[in-house]
ZASEKOL-191966 format. One record per residue (C-alpha): y, x, z; residue number from 1; residue in three letters. Coordinates in steps of 0.2 Angstrom, whole numbers, plus 5000, padded with zeros to 4 digits. Layout:
! ZASEKOL-191966
+------+------+------+-----+-----+
|   c2 |   c1 |   c3 |   n | res |
+------+------+------+-----+-----+
|    Y |    X |    Z | NUM | ALA |
...
+------+------+------+-----+-----+
END
This chain:
! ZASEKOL-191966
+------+------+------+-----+-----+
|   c2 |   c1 |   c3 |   n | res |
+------+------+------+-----+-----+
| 5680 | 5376 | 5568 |   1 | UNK |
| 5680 | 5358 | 5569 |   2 | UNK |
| 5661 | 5349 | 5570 |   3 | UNK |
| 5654 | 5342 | 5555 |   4 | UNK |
| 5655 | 5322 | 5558 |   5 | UNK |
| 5636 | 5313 | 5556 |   6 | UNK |
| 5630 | 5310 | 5540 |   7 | UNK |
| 5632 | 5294 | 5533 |   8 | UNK |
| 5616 | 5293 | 5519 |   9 | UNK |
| 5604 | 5290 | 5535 |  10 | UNK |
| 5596 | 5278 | 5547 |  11 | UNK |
| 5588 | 5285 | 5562 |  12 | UNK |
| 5580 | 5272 | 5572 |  13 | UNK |
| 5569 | 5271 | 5589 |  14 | UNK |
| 5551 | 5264 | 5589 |  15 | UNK |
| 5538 | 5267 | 5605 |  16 | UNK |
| 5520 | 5264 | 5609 |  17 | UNK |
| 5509 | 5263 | 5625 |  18 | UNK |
| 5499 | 5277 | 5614 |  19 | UNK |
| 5498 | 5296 | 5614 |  20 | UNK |
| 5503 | 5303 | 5596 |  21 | UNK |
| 5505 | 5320 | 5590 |  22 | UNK |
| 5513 | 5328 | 5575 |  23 | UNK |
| 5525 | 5323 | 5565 |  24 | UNK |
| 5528 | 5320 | 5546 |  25 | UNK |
| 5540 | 5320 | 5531 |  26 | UNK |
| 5543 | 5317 | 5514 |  27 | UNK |
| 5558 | 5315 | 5503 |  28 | UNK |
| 5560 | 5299 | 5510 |  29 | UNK |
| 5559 | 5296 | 5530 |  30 | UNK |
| 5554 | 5309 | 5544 |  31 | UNK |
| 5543 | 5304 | 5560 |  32 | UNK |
| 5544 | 5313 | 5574 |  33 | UNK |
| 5540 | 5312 | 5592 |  34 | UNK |
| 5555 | 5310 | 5602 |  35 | UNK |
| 5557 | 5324 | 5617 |  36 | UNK |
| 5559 | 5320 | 5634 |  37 | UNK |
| 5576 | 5328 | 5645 |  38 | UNK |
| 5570 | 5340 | 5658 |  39 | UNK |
| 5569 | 5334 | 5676 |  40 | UNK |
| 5564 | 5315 | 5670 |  41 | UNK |
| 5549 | 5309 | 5679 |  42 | UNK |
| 5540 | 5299 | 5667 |  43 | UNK |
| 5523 | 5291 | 5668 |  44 | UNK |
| 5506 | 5301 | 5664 |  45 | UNK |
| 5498 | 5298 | 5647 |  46 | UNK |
| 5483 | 5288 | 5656 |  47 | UNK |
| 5493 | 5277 | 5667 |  48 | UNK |
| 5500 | 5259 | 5663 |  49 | UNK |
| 5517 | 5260 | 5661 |  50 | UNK |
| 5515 | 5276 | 5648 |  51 | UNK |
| 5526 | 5274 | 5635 |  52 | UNK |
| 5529 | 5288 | 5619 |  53 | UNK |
| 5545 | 5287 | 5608 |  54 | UNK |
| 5548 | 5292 | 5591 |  55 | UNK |
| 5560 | 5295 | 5581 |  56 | UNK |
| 5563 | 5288 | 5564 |  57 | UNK |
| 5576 | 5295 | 5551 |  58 | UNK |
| 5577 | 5287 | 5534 |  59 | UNK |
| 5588 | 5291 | 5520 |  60 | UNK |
| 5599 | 5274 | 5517 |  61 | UNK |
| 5614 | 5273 | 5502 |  62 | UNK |
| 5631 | 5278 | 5508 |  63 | UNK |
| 5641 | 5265 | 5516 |  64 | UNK |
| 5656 | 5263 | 5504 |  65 | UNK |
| 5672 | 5254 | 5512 |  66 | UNK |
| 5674 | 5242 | 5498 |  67 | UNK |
| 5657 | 5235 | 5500 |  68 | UNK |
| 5661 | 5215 | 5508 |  69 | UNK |
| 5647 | 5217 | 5521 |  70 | UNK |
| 5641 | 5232 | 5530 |  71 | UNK |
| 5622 | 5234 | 5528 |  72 | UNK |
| 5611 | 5233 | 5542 |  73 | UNK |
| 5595 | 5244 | 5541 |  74 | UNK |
| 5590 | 5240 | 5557 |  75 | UNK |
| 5575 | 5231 | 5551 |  76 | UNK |
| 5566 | 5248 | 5543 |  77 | UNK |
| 5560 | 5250 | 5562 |  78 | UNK |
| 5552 | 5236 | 5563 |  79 | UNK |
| 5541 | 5238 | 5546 |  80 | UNK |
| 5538 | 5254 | 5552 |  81 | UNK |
| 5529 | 5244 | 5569 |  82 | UNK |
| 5521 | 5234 | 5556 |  83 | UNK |
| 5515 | 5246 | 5546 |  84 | UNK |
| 5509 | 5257 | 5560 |  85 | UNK |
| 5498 | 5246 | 5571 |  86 | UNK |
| 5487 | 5240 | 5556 |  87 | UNK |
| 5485 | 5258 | 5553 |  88 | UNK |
| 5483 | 5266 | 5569 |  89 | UNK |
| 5475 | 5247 | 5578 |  90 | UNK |
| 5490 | 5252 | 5592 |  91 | UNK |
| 5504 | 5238 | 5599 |  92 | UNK |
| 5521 | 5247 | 5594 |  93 | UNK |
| 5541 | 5242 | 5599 |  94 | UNK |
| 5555 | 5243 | 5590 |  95 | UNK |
| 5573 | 5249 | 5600 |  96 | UNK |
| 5583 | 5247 | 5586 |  97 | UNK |
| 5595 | 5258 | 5579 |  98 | UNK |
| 5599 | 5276 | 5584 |  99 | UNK |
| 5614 | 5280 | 5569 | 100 | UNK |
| 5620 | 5271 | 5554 | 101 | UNK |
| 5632 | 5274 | 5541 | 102 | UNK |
| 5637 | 5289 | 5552 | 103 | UNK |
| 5639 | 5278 | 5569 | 104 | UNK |
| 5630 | 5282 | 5586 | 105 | UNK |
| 5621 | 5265 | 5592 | 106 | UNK |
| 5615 | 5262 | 5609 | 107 | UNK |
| 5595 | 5259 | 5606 | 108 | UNK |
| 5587 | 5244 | 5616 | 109 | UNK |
| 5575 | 5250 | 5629 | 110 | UNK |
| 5573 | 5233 | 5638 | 111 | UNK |
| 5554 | 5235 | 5636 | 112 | UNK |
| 5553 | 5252 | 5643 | 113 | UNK |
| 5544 | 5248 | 5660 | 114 | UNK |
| 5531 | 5236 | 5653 | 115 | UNK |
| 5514 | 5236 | 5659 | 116 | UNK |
| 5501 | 5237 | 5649 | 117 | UNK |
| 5482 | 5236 | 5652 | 118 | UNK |
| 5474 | 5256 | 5645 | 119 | UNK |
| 5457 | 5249 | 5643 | 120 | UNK |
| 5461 | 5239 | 5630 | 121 | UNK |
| 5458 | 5252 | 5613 | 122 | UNK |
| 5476 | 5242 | 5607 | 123 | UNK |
| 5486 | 5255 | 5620 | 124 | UNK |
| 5474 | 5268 | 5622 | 125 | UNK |
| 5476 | 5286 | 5616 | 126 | UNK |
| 5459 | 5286 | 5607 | 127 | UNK |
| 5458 | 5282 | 5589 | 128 | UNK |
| 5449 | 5265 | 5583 | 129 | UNK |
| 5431 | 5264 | 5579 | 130 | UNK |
| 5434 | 5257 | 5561 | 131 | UNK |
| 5440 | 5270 | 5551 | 132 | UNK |
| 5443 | 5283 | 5566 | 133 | UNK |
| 5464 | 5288 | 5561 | 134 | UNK |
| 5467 | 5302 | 5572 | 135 | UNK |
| 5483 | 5300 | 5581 | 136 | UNK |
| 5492 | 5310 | 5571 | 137 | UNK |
| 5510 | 5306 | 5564 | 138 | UNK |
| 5502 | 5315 | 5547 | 139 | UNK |
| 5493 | 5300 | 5544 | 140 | UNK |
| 5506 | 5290 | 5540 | 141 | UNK |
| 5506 | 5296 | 5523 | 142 | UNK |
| 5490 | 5285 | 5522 | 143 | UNK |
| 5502 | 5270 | 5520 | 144 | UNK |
| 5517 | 5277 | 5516 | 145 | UNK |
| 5517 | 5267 | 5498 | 146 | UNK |
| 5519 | 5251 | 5509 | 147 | UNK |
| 5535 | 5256 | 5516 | 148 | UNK |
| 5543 | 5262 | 5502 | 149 | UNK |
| 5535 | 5261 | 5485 | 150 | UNK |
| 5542 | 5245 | 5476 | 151 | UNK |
| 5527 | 5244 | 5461 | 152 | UNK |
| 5529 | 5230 | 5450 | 153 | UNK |
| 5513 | 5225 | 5452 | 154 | UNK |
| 5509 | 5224 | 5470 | 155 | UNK |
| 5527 | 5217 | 5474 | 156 | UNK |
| 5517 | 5202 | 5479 | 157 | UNK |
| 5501 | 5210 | 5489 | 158 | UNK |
| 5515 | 5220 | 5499 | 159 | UNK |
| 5525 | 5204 | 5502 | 160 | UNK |
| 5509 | 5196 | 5510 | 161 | UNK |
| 5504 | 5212 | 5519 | 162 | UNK |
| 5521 | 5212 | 5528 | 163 | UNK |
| 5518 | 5195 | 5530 | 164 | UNK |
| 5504 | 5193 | 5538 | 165 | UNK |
| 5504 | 5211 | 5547 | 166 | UNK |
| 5521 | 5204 | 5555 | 167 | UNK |
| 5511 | 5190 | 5563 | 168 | UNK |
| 5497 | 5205 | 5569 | 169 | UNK |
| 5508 | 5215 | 5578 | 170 | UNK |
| 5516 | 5201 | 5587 | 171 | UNK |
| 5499 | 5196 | 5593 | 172 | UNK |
| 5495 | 5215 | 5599 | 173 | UNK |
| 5513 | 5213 | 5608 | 174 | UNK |
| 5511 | 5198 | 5617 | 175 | UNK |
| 5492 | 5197 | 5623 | 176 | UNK |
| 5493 | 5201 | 5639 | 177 | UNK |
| 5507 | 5188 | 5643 | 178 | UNK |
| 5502 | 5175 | 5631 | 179 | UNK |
| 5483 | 5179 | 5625 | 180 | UNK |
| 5481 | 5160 | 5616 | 181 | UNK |
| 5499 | 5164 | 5605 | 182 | UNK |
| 5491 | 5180 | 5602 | 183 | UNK |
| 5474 | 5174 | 5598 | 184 | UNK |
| 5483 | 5160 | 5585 | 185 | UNK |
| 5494 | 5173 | 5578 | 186 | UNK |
| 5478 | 5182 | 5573 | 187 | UNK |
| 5471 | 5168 | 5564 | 188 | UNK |
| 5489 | 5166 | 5553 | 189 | UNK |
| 5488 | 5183 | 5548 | 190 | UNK |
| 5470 | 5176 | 5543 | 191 | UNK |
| 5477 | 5162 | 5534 | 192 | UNK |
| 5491 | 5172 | 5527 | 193 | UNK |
| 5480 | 5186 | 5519 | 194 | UNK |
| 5466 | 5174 | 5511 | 195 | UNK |
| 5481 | 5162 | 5503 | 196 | UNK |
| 5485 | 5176 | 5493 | 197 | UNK |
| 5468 | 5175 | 5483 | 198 | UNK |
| 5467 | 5157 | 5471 | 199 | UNK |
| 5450 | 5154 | 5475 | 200 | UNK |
| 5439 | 5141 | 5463 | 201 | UNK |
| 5426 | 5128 | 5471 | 202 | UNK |
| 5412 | 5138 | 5464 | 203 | UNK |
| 5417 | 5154 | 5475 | 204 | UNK |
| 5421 | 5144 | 5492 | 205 | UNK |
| 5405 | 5134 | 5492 | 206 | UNK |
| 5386 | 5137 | 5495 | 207 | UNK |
| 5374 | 5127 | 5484 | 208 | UNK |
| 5370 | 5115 | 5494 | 209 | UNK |
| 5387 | 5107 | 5492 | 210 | UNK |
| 5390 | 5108 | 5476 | 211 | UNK |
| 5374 | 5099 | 5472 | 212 | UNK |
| 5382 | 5085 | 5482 | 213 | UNK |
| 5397 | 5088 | 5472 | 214 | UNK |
| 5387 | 5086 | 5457 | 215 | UNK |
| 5377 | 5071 | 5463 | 216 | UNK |
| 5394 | 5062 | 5469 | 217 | UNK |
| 5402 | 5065 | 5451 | 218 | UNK |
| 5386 | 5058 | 5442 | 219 | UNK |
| 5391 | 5038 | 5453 | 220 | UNK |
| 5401 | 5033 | 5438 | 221 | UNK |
| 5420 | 5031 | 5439 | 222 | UNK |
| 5422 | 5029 | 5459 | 223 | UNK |
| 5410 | 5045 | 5460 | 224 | UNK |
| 5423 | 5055 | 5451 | 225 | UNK |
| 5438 | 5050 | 5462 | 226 | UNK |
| 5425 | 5055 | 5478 | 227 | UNK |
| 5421 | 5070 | 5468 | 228 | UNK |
| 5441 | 5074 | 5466 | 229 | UNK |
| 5445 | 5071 | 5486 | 230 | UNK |
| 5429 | 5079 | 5494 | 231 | UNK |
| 5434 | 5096 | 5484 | 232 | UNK |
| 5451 | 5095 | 5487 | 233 | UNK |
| 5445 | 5095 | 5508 | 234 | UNK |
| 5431 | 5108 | 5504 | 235 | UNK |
| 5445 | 5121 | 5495 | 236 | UNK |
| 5455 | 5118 | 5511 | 237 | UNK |
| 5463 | 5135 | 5520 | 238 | UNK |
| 5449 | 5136 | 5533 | 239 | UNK |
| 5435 | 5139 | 5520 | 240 | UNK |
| 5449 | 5153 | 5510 | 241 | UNK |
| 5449 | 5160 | 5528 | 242 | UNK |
| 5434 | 5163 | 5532 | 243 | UNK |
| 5426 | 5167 | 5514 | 244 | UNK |
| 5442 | 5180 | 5513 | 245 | UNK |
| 5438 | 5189 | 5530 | 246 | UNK |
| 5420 | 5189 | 5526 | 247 | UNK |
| 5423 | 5197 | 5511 | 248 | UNK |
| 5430 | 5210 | 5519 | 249 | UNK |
| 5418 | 5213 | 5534 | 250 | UNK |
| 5406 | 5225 | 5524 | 251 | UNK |
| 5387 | 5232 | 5531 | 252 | UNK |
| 5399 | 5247 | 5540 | 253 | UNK |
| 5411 | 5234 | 5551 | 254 | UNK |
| 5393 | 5229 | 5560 | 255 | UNK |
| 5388 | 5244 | 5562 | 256 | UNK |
| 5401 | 5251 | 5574 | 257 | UNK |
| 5408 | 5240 | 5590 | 258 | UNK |
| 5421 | 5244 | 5602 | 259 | UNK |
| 5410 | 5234 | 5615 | 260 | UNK |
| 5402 | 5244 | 5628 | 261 | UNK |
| 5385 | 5234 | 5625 | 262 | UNK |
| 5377 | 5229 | 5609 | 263 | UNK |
| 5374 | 5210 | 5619 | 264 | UNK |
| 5393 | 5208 | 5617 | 265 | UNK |
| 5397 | 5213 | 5599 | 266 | UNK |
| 5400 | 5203 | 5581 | 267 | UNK |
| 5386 | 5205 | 5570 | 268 | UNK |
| 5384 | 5196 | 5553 | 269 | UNK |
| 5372 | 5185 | 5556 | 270 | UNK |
| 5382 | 5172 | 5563 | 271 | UNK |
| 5400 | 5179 | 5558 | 272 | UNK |
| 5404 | 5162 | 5547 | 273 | UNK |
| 5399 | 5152 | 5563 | 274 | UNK |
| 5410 | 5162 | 5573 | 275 | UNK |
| 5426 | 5162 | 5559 | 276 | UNK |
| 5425 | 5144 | 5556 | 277 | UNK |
| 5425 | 5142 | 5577 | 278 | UNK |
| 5438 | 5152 | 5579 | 279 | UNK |
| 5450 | 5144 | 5567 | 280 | UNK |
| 5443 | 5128 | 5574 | 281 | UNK |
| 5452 | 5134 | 5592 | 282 | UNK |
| 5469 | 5134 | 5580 | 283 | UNK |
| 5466 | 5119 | 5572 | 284 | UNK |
| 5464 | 5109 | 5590 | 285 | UNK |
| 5479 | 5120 | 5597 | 286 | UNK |
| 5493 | 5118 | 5582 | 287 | UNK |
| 5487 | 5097 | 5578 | 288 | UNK |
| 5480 | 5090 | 5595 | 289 | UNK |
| 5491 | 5100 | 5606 | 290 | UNK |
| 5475 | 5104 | 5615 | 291 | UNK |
| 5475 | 5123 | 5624 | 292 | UNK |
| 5459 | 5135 | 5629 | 293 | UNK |
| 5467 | 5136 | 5645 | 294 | UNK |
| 5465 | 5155 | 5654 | 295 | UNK |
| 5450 | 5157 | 5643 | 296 | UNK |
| 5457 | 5166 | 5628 | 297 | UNK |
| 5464 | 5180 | 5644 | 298 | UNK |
| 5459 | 5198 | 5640 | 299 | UNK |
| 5461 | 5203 | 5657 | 300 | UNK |
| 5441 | 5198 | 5659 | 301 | UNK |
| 5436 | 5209 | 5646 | 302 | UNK |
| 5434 | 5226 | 5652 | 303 | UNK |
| 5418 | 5231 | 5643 | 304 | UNK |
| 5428 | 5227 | 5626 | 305 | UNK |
| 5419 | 5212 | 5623 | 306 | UNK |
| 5421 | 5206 | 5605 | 307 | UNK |
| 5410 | 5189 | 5609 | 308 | UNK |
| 5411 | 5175 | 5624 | 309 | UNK |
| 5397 | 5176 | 5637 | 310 | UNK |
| 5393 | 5161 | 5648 | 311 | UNK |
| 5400 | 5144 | 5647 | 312 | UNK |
| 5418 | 5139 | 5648 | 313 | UNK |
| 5425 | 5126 | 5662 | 314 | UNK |
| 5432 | 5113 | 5651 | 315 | UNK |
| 5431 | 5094 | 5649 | 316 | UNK |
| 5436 | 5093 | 5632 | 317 | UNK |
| 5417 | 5096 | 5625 | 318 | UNK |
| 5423 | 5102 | 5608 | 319 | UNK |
| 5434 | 5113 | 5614 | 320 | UNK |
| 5422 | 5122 | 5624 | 321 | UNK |
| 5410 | 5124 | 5610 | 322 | UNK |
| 5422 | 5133 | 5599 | 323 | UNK |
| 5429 | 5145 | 5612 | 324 | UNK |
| 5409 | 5150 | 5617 | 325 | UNK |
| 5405 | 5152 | 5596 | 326 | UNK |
| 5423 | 5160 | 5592 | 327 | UNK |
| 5427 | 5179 | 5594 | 328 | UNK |
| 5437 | 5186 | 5608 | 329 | UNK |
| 5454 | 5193 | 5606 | 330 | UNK |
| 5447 | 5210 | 5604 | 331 | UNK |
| 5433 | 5206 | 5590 | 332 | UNK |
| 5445 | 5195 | 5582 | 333 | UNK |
| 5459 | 5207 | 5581 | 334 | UNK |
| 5448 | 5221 | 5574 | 335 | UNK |
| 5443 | 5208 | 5562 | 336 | UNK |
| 5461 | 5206 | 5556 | 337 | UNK |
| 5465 | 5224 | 5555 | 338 | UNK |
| 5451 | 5228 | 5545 | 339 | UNK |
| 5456 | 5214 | 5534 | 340 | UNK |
| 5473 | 5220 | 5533 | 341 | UNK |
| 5467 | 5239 | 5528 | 342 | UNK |
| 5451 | 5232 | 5516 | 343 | UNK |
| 5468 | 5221 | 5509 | 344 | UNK |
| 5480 | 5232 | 5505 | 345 | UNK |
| 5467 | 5245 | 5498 | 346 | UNK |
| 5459 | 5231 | 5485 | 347 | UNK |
| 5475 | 5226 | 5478 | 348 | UNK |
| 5479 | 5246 | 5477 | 349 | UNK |
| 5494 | 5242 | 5487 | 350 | UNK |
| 5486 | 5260 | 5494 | 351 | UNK |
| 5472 | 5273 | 5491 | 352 | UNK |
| 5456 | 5269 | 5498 | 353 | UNK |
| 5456 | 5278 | 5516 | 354 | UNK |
+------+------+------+-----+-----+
END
């Protein structure tokens, strides 16, 4: 009896992690599972830095039909399934690319397979997050599931942005540990990214201060209307939609919990505008003056999980120093951003509240 050939209605696709997961889960749409190791293979523990866990991904995919002019490509499915993952779980992710398509074997890429990564950071550790405390469970991808695949009129948009801006957060999560300042600016363009989907109005960016000296300016007559006109223009800018967005979503419960080993070294929201505006201050020097933080964006330092700076940075450039000693670390800004990202995707019921 001759084999039955593969079937040609799926995808299956490789994704890894430097994180332990268990389970596995399916619907009518994809199936998750944790890929299986061959006997004999030597392969790192769970606690040591080269660690990595593979899973599987198989996703039902319309028929290839040979009339069709070009052949579609679902390798991308992977890749949103990275996405989707780490702002879920707070875990870095890698996408190998495709397993089988249209009923052909493909070679997956596994060029990234004895990368080294730091396990004290909570990004590749096999402990779930503080905020929201997912378990590690391959079941909980139903918590998201309606990103991947739910196609509602009216959240086409919220999930266009989530993909988006979460594209920008995983890089970040990927690349710290190489290149901590591209991580740290990715963070703030999933920021940036996120809060230009809300059409915020002078009344809702400002504090009363400055609108009275809006007001004031409009009452000079007619050269006090065109000041008026220019100063709201720079005051509606992105860097106030930034940091009034994130704080909107940084409720009484983000403060309350830390990552950080010690309370001296965690955000609290008292000063968490300060610390915003600093932060997309550093991005604003980095992207229009070319000017860099130098090794002081490095998470290598951060071994208590430290979600604010601590001493004084070396640095000539006086400004520069000022914002990277107000600004957040990587770590307490990209717990910031995956809140935001969840608190996102929830108020424009894009999912369920979790």
């Amino acid at each position: 009896m001759a084999l039955p050939f593969p079937r040609k209605d799926i995808t299956k696709l490789l994704i890894s992690t430097p994180s332990h997961f268990v389970g596995h889960y399916e619907n009518e749409v994809f199936r998750a599972v944790v890929a299986n190791e061959n006997l004999g293979v030597k392969s790192a523990r769970i606690d040591e830095r080269t660690y990595k866990q593979y899973i599987e991904v198989t996703v039902e995919t319309p028929e290839y039909k040979n009339d069709t002019v070009v052949i579609p490509d679902y390798s991308q499915i992977g890749e949103n399934f990275c996405i989707a993952m780490s702002v879920l779980f707070g875990k870095a992710f890698d996408s190998h690319g495709l397993l089988q398509q249209h009923g052909w074997a493909y070679l997956p890429d596994l060029n990234s397979n004895h990368k080294i990564h730091n396990k004290n950071l909570t990004i590749n550790s096999s402990e779930p997050r503080v905020d929201y405390e997912i378990k590690l469970d391959l079941e909980n991808i139903k918590l998201i599931e309606n990103v991947l695949f739910q196609h509602d009129e009216d959240t086409v948009d919220a999930q266009s942005t989530f993909w988006y801006a979460g594209r920008f957060y995983l890089q970040s999560l990927r690349i710290v540990e190489e290149n901590p300042e591209l991580a740290f600016l990715s963070l703030i363009t999933a920021g940036e990214i996120l809060a230009s989907y809300f059409k915020y109005s002078v009344d809702e960016l400002l504090d009363s201060n400055s609108k009275e000296l809006l007001e004031r300016l409009k009452s000079l007559g007619e050269d006090g209307e065109q000041l008026h006109k220019q100063v709201s223009k720079k005051l509606m800018g992105i860097s106030e939609a930034f940091c009034k967005f994130l704080i909107d979503c940084l409720d009484d419960e983000f403060f309350e919990r830390t990552e950080s080993k010690h309370d001296f070294s965690k955000l609290t929201k008292s000063d968490i505008k300060q610390r915003l505006k600093a932060a997309y201050n550093l991005r604003s020097k980095y992207v229009h003056a070319g000017k860099t933080p130098s090794g002081w964006m490095s998470v290598d330092y951060l071994n208590n999980n430290e979600e604010v700076h601590h001493g004084n940075p070396v640095l000539e450039d006086k400004e520069m120093k000022k914002a990277i000693k107000r600004s957040p670390t990587f770590i307490g800004m990209e717990r910031i951003i995956r809140y935001s990202l969840l608190k996102f995707v929830m108020k424009t019921n894009v999912i369920p509240d979790i």
